[in-house]
N, C-alpha and C positions, 0 to 999 in steps of 0.2 A: 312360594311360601304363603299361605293362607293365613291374611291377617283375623284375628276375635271382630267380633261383630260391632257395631257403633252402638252403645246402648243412650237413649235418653231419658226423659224422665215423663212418665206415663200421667193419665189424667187424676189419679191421688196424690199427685206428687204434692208434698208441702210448699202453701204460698207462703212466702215471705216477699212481704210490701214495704219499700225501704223509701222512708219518709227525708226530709230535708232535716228536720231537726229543729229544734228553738229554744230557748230558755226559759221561754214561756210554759208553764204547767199543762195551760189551755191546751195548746197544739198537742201533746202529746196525749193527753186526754180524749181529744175528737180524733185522734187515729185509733186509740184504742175502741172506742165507741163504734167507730168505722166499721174493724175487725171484728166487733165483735156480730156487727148485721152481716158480715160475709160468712161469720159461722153460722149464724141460723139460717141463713139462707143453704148455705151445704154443710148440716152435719156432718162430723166424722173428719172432714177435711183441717188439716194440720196446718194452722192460718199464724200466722209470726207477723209480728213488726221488727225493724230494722231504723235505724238512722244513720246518716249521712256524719253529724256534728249534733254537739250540744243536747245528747240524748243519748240514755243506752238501751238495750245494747247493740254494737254495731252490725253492719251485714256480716265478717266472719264470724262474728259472734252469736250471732242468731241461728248461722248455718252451721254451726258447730254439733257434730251428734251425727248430723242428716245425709244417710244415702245418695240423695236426688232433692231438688227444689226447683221449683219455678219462682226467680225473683223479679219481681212486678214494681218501677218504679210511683214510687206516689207523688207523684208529680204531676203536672197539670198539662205543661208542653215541653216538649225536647231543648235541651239546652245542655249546657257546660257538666252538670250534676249527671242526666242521663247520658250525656257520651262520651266521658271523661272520670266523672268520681263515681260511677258505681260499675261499673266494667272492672277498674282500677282494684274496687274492693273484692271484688268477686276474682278477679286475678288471686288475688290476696288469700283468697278462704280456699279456694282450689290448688293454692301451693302446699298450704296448709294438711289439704285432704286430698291428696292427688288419684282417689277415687270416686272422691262426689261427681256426681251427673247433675249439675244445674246451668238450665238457660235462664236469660234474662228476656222478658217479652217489651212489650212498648210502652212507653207513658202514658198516662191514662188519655190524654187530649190530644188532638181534639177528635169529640165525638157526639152524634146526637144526644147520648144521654145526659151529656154534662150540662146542653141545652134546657134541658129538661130538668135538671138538679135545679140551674138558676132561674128558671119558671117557678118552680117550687117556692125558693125562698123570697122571688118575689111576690109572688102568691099570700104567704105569708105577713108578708110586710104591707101586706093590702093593696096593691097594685093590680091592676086587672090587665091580664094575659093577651098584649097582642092591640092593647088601647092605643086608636089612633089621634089619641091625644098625647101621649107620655113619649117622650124620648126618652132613649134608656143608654145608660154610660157602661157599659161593661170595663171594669178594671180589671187587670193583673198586675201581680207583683214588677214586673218589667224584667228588662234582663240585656247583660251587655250584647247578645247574642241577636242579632239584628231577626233571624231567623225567625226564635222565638214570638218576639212583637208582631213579626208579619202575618202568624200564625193566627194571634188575638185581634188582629186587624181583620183577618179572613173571617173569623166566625163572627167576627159582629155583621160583617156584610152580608154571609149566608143566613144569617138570624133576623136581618133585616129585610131579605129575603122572601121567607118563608112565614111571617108575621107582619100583620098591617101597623107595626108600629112608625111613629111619625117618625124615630129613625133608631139607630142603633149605631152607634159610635165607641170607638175602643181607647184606653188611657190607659197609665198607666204609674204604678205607684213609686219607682224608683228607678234609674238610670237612661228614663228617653222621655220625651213629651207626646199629647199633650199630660199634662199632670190632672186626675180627675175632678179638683177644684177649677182648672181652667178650661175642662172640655163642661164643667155645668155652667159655668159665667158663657161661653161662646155661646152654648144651645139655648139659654134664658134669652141672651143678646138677640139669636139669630131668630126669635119668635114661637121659642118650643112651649108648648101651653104648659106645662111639665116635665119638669127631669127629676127621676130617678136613677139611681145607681145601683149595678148588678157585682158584686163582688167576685172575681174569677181566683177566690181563693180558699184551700181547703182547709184553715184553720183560724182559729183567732190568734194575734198577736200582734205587733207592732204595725205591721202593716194595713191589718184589717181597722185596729183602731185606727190610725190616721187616714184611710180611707175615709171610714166614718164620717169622722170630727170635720174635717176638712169640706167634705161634699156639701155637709148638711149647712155649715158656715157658708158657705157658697154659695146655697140658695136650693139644691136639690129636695125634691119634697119627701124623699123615704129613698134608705140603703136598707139593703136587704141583707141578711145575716149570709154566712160563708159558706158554702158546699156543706163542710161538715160529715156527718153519717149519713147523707141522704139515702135516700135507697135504693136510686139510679146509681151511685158511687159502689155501692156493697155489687149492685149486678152487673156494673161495668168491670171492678176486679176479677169477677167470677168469668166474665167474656173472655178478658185479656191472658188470663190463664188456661182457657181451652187455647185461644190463639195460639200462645206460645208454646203448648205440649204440642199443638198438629205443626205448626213449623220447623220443628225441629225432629220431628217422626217424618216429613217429608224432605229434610236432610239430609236425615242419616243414612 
């Protein structure tokens, strides 16, 4: 018996980019801004937001209507949310529509681009790129997910790497140490002529504020604003979406 063919979902397939969520305005505002430089960057393409919590509409709800999607976590590193709640949801919208064709591809990090997002915003913040005066605190949100952390520990090392800064050091803003008020008190202590703080976060809200507030109390001399719409961000979703249509064409 000759089974039908495995069909997936080809390279117009509609992104949907399913965010974490927040109650903050903010956050959903810079996904939408996000989305909206993924559409000028590729016309015509069928670009959706999604959340997780605390924001609508959901991933079945977004996927609602749609043939085929490509759902692209908007997330920063793999953890509990990408291997667990959005699999779960997409479970969820596929019961729903037991002929939709959608993969999910990777999270957006870690990747050179998002290197390069946080150059930017340092950049901005008037910090000069790669100064072998300034240590630089890279935060993320943190996460119970040991994994996760080791991730943000790894690119501050490859970024320390790859740039003559005096150093790069990772913290983190909730559920592990150090916290990055006490990674700018250590590097002040430890003779850093300067510390600044690189935000490894894609929106404003609670976090990004007490980042802030916290570092600059601290002694840090400039935090840099959060990922945001960068435009490494708009052309890393647009990667992560060819990824995910040719992985799944070399599946089937």
């Amino acid at each position: 018996m000759r089974h039908p063919p495995v069909t997936v979902p080809h390279e117009g397939a509609p992104l949907v980019a399913v965010a974490h969520g927040s109650r903050d305005p903010r956050a959903a505002a810079t996904v939408e801004a996000l989305l909206d430089g993924v559409r000028r960057a590729r016309p015509g393409l069928d670009v959706r937001a999604a959340y997780l919590d605390h924001a609508t509409p959901s991933l079945p709800q977004a996927l609602s209507g749609l043939d085929e999607a490509v759902v692209l976590p908007l997330l920063l590193t793999a953890a509990y949310h990408s291997r667990v709640d959005i699999p779960a949801a997409l479970r969820e919208a596929a019961g729903r529509a037991p002929r939709l064709r959608a993969v999910c591809g990777p999270t957006l990090g870690p990747h050179p681009l998002l290197v390069r997002a946080l150059e930017r915003r340092l950049a901005e913040a008037g910090v000069e790129i790669g100064d072998p005066e300034t240590a630089v605190v890279l935060v993320s949100a943190g996460s119970s997910d040991r994994r996760a952390n080791a991730t943000i520990a790894a690119v501050a090392r490859e970024w320390a790497r790859t740039r003559p800064w005096w150093s790069v050091t990772a913290a983190y803003a909730s559920a592990t140490a150090p916290t990055p008020s006490d990674e700018v008190v250590r590097l002040t202590r430890a003779g850093a002529p300067r510390v600044v703080v690189a935000p490894y976060l894609l929106a404003p809200g609670y976090f990004a504020d007490k980042v802030e507030r916290d570092a600059l109390e601290a002694g840090a001399h400039a935090v840099a604003g959060v990922l945001g719409p960068a435009p490494e961000l708009a052309a890393l979703l647009l990667e992560r979406h060819a990824q995910a249509v040719r992985a799944a064409s070399e599946a089937a």
